[in-house]
TIBA-46519 format. One line per 3 residues: number of its first residue (from 1); their letters; for each residue x, y, z of C-alpha. Coordinates in Angstrom, 1 decimal, m for minus. Example, Ala and Ser with C-alpha at 12.3 -4.5 7.8 and 13.67 -1.06 7.14 Angstrom:
2
1) as) 12.3,m4.5,7.8 ~ 13.7,m1.1,7.1
END
This chain:
76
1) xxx) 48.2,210.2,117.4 ~ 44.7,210.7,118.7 ~ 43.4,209.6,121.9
4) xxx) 40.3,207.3,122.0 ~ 37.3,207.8,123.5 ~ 37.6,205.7,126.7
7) xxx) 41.3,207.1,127.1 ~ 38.7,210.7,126.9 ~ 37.0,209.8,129.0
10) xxx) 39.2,208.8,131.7 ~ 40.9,212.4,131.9 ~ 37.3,214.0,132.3
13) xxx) 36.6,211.7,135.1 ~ 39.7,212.8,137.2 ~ 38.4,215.8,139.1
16) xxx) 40.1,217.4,141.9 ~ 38.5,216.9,145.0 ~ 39.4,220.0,146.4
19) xxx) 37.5,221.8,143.8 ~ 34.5,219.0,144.0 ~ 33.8,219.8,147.2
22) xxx) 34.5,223.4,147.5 ~ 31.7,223.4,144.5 ~ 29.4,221.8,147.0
25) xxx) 30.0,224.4,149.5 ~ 29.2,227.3,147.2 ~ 26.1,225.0,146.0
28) xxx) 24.8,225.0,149.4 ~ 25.7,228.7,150.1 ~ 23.9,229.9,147.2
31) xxx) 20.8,227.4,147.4 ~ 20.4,228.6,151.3 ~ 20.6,231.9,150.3
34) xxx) 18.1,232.2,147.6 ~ 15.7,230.7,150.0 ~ 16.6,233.1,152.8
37) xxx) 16.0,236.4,150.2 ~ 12.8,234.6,149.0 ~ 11.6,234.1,152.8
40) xxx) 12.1,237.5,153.4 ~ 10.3,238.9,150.3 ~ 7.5,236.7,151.2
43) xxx) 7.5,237.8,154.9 ~ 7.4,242.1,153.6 ~ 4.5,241.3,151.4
46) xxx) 2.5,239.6,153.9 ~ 3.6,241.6,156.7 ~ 4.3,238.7,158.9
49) xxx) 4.9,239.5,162.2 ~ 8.0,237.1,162.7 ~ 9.7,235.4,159.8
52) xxx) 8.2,232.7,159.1 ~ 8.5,232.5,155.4 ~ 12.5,233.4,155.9
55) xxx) 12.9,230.5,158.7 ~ 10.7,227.5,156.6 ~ 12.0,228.8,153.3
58) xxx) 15.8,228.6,154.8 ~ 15.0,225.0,156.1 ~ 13.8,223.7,153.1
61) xxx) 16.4,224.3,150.9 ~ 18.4,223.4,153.6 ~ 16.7,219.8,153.4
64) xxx) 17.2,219.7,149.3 ~ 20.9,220.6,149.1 ~ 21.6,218.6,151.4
67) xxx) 19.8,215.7,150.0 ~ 21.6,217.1,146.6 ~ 25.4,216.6,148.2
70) xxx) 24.5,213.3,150.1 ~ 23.8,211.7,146.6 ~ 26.2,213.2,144.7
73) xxx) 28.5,212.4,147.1 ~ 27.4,208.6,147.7 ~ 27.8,208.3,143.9
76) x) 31.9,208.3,144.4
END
């Protein structure tokens, strides 16, 4: 009547792709993102002349999700 725990565990594991990887998208849209708005309120309260903060801010998170999505993606 009941399902055991590795027949659980089995259905959990089966994840659409589609939706795994469209996750990873919005991940990295997000992530980018937050680091761009944080460059920027950097740059107005240091009155930087150019963006600096925005451009290495943008960059780095850049550099982490990306280093997020190639493990979680060499996992599979």
């Amino acid at each position: 009547m009941s399902k055991e725990p590795s027949e659980k565990k089995e259905t959990y594991k089966k994840v659409n792709p589609a939706m795994k990887y469209g996750g990873m998208g919005v991940q990295m849209g997000i992530t980018i993102g937050i680091g761009v708005w944080l460059g920027q309120k950097l740059d107005a309260y240091y009155s930087t002349t150019k963006p600096y903060f925005t451009v290495a801010l943008a960059l780095l998170f850049l550099i982490s999700v990306m280093y997020s999505i190639i493990r979680e993606v060499s996992k599979d």
